[in-house]
N, C-alpha and C positions, 0 to 999 in steps of 0.2 A: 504493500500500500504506500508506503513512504517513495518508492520510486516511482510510482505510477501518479502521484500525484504533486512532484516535487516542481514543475516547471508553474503549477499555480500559483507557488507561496510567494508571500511580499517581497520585489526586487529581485526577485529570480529572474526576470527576463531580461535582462543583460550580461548575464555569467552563462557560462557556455560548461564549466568546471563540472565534476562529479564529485569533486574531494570537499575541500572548506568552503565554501562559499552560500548564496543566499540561498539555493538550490536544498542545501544541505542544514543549513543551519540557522534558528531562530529566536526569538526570545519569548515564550510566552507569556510573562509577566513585562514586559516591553518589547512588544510589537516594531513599533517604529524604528528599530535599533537594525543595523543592518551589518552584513560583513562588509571589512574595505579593506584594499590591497595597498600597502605603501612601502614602496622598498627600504631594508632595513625596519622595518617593523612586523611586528606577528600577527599572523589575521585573524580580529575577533570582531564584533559586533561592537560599533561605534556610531558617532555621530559625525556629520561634517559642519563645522562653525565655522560661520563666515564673519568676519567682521572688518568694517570701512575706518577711516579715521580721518580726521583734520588733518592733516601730514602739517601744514603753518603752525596749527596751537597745540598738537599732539593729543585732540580732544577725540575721544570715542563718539562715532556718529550713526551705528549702527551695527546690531550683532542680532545674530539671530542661527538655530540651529537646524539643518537641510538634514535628508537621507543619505545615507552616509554610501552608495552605492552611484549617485549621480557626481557631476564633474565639476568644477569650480564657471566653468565658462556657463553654465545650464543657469545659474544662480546669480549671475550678472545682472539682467533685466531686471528681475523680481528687485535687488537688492538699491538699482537706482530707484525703480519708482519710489519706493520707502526713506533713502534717504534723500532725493530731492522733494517729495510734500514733505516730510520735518521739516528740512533748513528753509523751504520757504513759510513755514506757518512762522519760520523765528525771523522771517526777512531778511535773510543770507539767499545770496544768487550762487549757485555754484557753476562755476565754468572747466573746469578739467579732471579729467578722470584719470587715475593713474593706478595700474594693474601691473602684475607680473603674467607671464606668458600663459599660464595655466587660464586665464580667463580670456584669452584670445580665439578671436574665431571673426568671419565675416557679418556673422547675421549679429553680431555685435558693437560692431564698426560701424555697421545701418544703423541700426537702435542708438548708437548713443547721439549719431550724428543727428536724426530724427528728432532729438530733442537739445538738440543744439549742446552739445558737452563734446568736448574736444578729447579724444582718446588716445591715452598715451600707454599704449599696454602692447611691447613687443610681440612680433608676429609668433605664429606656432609652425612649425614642422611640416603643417598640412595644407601649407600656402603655396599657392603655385603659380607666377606670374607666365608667361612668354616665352618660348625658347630663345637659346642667346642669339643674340645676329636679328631676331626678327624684329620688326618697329607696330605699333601697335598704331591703327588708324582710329580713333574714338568717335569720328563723325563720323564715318564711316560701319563701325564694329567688326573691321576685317587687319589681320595681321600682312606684311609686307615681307618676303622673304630677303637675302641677302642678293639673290640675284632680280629683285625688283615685281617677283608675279605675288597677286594678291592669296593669300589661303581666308578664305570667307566664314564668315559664322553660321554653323548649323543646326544646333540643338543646344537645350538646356538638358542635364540630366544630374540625378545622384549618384554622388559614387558610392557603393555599396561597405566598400572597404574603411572609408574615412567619413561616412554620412554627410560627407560637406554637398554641398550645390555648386555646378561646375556647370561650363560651358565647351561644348566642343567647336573647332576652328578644323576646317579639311578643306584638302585640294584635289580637282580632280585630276584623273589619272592624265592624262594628256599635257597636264600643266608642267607636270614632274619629270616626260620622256625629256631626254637628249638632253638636261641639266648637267653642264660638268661637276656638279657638288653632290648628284642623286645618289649615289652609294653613302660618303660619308656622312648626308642629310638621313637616308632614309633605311639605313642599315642593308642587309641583303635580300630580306624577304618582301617589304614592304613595296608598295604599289603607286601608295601617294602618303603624301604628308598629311596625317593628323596628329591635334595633339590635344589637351585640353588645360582650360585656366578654371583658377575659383572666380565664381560667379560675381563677387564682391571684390573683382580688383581694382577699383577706385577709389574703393574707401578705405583698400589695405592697403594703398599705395599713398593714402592722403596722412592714415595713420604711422606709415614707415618715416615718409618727411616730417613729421610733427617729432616723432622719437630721436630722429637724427640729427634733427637740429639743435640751436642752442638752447633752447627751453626741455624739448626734450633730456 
């Protein structure tokens, strides 16, 4: 019974695991308590706390405690709305948000700019601008290759692997023949050039200059 009904239980559906995890393990006098993996630590049923801060006065602005199987970036949103109505019920504007990588992502880069706060939270891993050489047309939404042919935008899709929102950019096969750069562009199997970006590269590319700069 226990294995036949383990993929139901609270935060199971993101553990894939047979051994420790939410699959496996619960707390029946607190429910809410979940497993959570952190390297260099032992996995037991915990909570995840997040908390913001004045980083100027060193004043606490908000804390608050999440499911301890969700990610720091999932937690983002929720955590502006809460502390932007505080500091405006106390007539504080806040204008810059400042994260460490773990709360990065694109559909966060929208969201904060949506509400006009400037995001200073270095990219993550699962950013994917352009390949090198190519130039990126924005009025257009088509990338330019190194010998000048356009590769055109063709779909939106998930990637299954990293759930981010991405956009595919392809060229057709005709484009690619008789190119002297086609082998080292397109490896040995390939046919035509495609490739894909995350969907939000303008807001990651707005949030990279904000980081890189002197404020940043």
């Amino acid at each position: 019974k226990w294995a036949k009904d383990q993929d139901q239980r609270p935060g199971a559906g993101n553990k894939g695991a047979k051994y420790t995890s939410n699959k496996t393990h619960y707390s029946p006098t607190d429910p809410d308590a979940r497993i959570s993996v952190k390297p260099g630590k032992a996995r037991k049923l915990n909570y995840l706390g997040q908390l913001s801060v004045d980083t100027a006065h060193h004043v606490i602005t908000d804390i608050r405690a999440y499911h301890a199987d969700g990610k720091d970036n999932q937690h983002l949103p929720d955590i502006v709305k809460r502390v932007k109505r505080r500091l405006w019920k106390e007539g504080l504007v806040w204008e810059n948000c400042v994260a460490d990588t773990g709360y990065s992502s694109g559909e966060n880069y929208a969201f904060l700019e949506a509400r006009g706060l400037k995001s200073f939270i270095p990219p993550h891993g699962t950013y994917k601008g352009g390949p090198d050489g190519f130039t990126y047309n924005n009025t257009e939404d088509h990338y330019i290759c190194p010998q000048g042919k356009v590769i055109p935008f063709t779909k939106v899709f998930l990637d299954y692997r990293t759930k981010t929102k991405k956009k595919e950019y392809r060229a057709r096969k005709h484009v690619c023949l008789g190119c002297p750069l086609r082998e080292r562009c397109l490896g040995k199997s390939a046919q035509e050039k495609k490739f894909s970006v995350t969907y939000y590269r303008a807001e990651y590319e707005r949030n990279i200059a904000r980081v890189e700069g002197p404020q940043g």
